[in-house]
C-alpha positions in Angstrom: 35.8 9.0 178.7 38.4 7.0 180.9 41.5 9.2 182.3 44.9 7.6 182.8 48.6 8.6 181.9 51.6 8.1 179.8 53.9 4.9 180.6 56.8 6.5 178.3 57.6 8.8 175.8 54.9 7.7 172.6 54.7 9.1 169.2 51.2 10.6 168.3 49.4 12.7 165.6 47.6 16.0 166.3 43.9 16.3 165.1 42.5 17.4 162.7 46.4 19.3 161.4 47.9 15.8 161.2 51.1 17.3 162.5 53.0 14.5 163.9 54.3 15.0 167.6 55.5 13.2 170.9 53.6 12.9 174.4 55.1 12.8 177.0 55.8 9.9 179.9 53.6 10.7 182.7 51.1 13.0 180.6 47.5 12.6 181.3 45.2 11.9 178.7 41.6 11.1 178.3 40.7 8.6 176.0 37.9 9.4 173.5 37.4 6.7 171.2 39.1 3.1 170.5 38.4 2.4 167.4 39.8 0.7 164.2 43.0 -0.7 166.7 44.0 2.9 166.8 43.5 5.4 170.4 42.3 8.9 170.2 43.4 10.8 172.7 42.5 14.6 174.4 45.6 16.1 176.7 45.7 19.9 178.2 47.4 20.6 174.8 44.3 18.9 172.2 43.8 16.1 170.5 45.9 13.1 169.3 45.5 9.9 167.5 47.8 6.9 169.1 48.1 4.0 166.6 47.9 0.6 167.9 51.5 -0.1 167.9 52.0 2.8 170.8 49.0 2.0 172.3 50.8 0.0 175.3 52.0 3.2 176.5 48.9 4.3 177.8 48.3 2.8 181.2 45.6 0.9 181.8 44.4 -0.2 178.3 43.1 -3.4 177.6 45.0 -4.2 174.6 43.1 -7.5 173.8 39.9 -5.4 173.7 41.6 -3.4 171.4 42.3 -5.5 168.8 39.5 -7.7 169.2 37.2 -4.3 168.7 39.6 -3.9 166.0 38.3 -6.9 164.4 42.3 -7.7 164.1 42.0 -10.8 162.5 41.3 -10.5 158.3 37.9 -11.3 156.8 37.9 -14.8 156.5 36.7 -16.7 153.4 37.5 -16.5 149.9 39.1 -13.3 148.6 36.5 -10.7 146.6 35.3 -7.2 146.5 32.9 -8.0 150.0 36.3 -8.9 151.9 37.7 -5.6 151.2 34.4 -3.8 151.6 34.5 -5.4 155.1 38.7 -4.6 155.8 37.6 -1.1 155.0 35.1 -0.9 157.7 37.9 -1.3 160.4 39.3 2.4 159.1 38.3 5.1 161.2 38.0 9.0 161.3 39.8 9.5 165.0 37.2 12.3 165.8 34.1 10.1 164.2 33.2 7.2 165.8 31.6 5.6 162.5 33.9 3.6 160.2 34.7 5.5 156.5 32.6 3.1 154.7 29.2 4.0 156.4 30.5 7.6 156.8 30.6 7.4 152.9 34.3 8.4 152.5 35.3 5.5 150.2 33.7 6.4 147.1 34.7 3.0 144.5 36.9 0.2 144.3 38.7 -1.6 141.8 40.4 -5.1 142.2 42.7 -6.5 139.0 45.4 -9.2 139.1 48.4 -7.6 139.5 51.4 -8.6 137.2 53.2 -9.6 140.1 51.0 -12.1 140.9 48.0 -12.1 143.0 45.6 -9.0 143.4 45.8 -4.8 142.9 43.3 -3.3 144.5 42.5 0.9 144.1 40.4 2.3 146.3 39.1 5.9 146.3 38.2 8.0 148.7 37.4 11.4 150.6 38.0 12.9 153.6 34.7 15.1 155.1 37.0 18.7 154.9 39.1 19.2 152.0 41.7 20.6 154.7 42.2 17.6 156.8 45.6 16.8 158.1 44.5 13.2 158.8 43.5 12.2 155.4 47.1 10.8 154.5 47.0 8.8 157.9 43.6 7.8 157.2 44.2 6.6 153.8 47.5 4.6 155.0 44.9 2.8 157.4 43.0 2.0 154.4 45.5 0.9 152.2 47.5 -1.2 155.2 44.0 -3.1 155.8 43.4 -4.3 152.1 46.9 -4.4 151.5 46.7 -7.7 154.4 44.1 -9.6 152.7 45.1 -12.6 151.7 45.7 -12.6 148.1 46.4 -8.8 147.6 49.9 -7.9 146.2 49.4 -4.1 145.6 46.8 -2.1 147.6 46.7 1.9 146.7 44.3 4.4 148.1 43.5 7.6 146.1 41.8 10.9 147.7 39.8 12.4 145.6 37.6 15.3 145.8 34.6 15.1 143.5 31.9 14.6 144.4 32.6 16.5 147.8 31.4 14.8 150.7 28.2 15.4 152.3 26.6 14.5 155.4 23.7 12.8 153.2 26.2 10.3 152.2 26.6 8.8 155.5 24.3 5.5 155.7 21.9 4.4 157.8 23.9 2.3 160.1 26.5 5.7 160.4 23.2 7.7 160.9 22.3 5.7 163.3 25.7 5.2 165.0 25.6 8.8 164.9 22.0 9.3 166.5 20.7 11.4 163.4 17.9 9.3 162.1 
């Protein structure tokens, strides 16, 4: 866990309530995971998500590493269901470092042409507590990564609740990733 500060003022989310918030310039934070482009953060006063378009303000970060962990860049080849398998698995829980596909949050997908033009794409998921104040900024993070494939017009992301998660849907890379199998 690295410890650095604040450069300004940045907008953040508390975890798990999903309450948004602002930390101050000058606060010291300890940075917990960097994952998906987005910064989770732990101050004196909890925990916070930074998303990748405040993530400048915390000193010290190496940006490029960021987004190149990130995997900023879209899926290249020709547009299908593996491209937006594989978008999907840049979406992260900001307390779990495993992406939502192996955590087996993202229970189906359905791609259609759009009659706009180009591609809709639904995708349903879950969150792994019912109560989660993340799952709307989860699901946005979703929806924003298929929503930049090339080819995709409409990109919506559904929570749903049945089946409820379990921790036996996890697979065996998140298993592993996790140190449980």
């Amino acid at each position: 866990m690295t410890t650095t500060r604040l450069l300004e003022d940045v907008p953040a989310t508390l975890i798990p309530a999903g309450t948004p918030t602002t930390l101050a310039a000058g606060e010291g934070v300890h940075i917990v995971q960097t994952l998906g482009g987005n910064v989770t953060v732990r101050t004196d006063h909890g925990l916070f998500r930074i998303s990748r378009e405040h993530a400048a303000a915390i000193a010290g970060l190496d940006l490029e590493k960021l987004d190149a962990e990130a995997g900023a860049s879209a899926p290249g080849g020709e547009f299908g269901e593996p491209m937006v398998w594989e978008a999907l698995k840049g979406c992260f829980d900001p307390e779990i470092p495993v992406n939502i596909v192996d955590l087996g949050l993202v229970y189906d997908l359905d791609i259609d042409d759009s009659p706009a033009g180009g591609k809709r794409v639904d995708v349903k998921m879950t969150l792994t507590a019912p109560g989660c104040g993340m799952g709307p900024v989860i699901a946005e993070d979703a929806r924003q990564r298929v929503a930049a494939l090339p080819g995709v017009t409409e990109a919506r992301v559904h929570i749903v609740w049945d089946p409820q998660w379990a921790p036996q849907m996890i697979s065996a890379a998140g298993r592993k990733q996790l140190g449980i199998e």
